[in-house]
N, C-alpha and C positions, 0 to 999 in steps of 0.2 A: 497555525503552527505546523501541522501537520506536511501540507504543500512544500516548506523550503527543508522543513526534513528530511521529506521522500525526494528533493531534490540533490540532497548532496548525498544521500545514499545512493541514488542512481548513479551520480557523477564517479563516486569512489566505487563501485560496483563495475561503472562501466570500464573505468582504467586500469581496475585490476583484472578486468575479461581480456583487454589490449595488450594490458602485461606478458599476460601466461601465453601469448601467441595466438590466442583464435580469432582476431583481424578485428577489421574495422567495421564490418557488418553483423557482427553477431557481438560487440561491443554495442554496436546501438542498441541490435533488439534487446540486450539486457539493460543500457539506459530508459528506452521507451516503455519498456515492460513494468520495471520498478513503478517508473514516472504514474502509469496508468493506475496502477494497484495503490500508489498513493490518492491520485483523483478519484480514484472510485469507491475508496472508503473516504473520503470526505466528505462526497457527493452522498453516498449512501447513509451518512452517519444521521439524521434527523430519521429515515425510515424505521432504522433500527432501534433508535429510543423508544418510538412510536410501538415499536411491537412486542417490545419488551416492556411497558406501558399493559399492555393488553394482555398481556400473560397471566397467569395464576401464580401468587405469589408462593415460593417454597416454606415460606419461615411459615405461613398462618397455620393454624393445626384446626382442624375441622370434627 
């Protein structure tokens, strides 16, 4: 769910970059840029379980 999320946030991100006048190449890098930050916490989202897993829990009291 994440992917088609960060997909139309990029797309409305990048039209509103088009909008405001700063062109058609920094329109993209703000579509590609979103896009990536999406894939990359997708992609990362199992590691991050995993280490949060291995941490010390804050509630236990010792």
């Amino acid at each position: 769910m994440l992917i088609p999320v960060s997909f139309f946030v990029a797309v409305a991100l990048a039209v509103f970059s088009y909008s405001q006048g700063q062109g058609g190449p920094i329109a993209g890098l703000v579509f590609f840029g979103v896009l990536f930050l999406g894939a990359f916490i997708h992609v990362t989202h199992p590691t991050i379980l995993k280490v949060k897993e291995a941490l010390p829990s804050r509630s236990s009291k010792e």
